[in-house]
C-alpha positions as CSV (number, residue, x, y, z in Angstrom):
1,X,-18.7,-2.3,77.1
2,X,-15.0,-3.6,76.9
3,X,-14.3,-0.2,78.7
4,X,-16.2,-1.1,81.6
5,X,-14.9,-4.5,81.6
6,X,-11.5,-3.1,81.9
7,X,-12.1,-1.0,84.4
8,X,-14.0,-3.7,86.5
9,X,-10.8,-6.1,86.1
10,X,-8.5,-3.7,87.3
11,X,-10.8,-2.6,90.4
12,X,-10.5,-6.6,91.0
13,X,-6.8,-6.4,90.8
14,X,-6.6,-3.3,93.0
15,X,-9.0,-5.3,95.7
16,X,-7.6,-8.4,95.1
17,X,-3.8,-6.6,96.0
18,X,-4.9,-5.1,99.3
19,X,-6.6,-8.2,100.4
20,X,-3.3,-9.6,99.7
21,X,-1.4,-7.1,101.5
22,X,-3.3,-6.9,104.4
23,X,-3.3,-10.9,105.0
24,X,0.5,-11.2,104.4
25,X,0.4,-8.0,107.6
26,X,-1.8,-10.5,109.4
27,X,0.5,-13.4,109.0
28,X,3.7,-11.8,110.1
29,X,2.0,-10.4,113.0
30,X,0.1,-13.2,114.2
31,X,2.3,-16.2,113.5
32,X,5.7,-14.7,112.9
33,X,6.0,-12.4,115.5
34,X,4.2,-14.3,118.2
35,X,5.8,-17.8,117.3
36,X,8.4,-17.4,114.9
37,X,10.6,-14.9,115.5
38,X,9.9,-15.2,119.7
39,X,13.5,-16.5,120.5
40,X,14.7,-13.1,118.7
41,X,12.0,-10.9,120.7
42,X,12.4,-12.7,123.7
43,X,14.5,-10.1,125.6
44,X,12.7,-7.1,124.8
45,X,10.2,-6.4,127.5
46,X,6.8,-4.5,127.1
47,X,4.5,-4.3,129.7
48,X,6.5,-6.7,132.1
49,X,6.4,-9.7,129.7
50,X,8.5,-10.5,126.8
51,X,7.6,-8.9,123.5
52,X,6.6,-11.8,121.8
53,X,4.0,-13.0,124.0
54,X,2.7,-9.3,124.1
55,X,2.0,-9.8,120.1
56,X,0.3,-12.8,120.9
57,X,-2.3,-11.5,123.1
58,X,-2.5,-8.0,122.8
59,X,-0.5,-6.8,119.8
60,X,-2.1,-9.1,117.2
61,X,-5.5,-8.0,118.4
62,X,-4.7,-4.3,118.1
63,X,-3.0,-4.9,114.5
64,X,-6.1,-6.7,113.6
65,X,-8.2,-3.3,114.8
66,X,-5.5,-1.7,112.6
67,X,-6.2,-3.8,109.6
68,X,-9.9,-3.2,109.7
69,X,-9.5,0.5,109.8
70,X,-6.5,0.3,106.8
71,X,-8.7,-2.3,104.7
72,X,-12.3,0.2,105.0
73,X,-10.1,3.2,104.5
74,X,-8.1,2.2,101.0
75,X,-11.1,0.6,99.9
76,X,-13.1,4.0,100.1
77,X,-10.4,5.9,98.4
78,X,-10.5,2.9,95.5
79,X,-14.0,2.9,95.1
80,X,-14.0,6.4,94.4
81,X,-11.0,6.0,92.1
82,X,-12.9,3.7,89.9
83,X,-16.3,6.0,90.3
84,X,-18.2,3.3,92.4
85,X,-17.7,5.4,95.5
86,X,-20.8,6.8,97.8
């Protein structure tokens, strides 16, 4: 019993970490690179238009595609590290 509490606390932990990870990813893209950091990306030039106006229209939404794929991925891999898999 405290066994399989154990391990269901440190699945949490491992979940709880990604989820983590994978919003911090979604916060830098989103807001930093499309507001914050756009005077520094300003002069770099992807698809005719400045970088940071590229992140936010295009780049967050592929990042976002990027994050779903990550997030199903690692959590299939953990699942089966903690023996809850398929």
């Amino acid at each position: 019993m405290a066994d399989d509490k154990a391990n269901a606390t440190a699945y949490w932990k491992a979940n709880v970490r990604l989820i983590t990870g994978c919003l911090i990813v979604w916060a830098f893209v989103s807001y930093g690179c499309a507001i914050l950091f756009r005077p520094l990306l300003a002069g770099i030039s992807v698809g005719g238009t400045d970088l940071s106006f590229w992140f936010a229209q295009q780049g967050s939404i592929l990042t976002f595609i990027g994050i779903i794929f990550f997030y199903a991925w690692k959590m299939n891999r953990l699942d089966n590290q903690f023996g809850l898999g398929e």
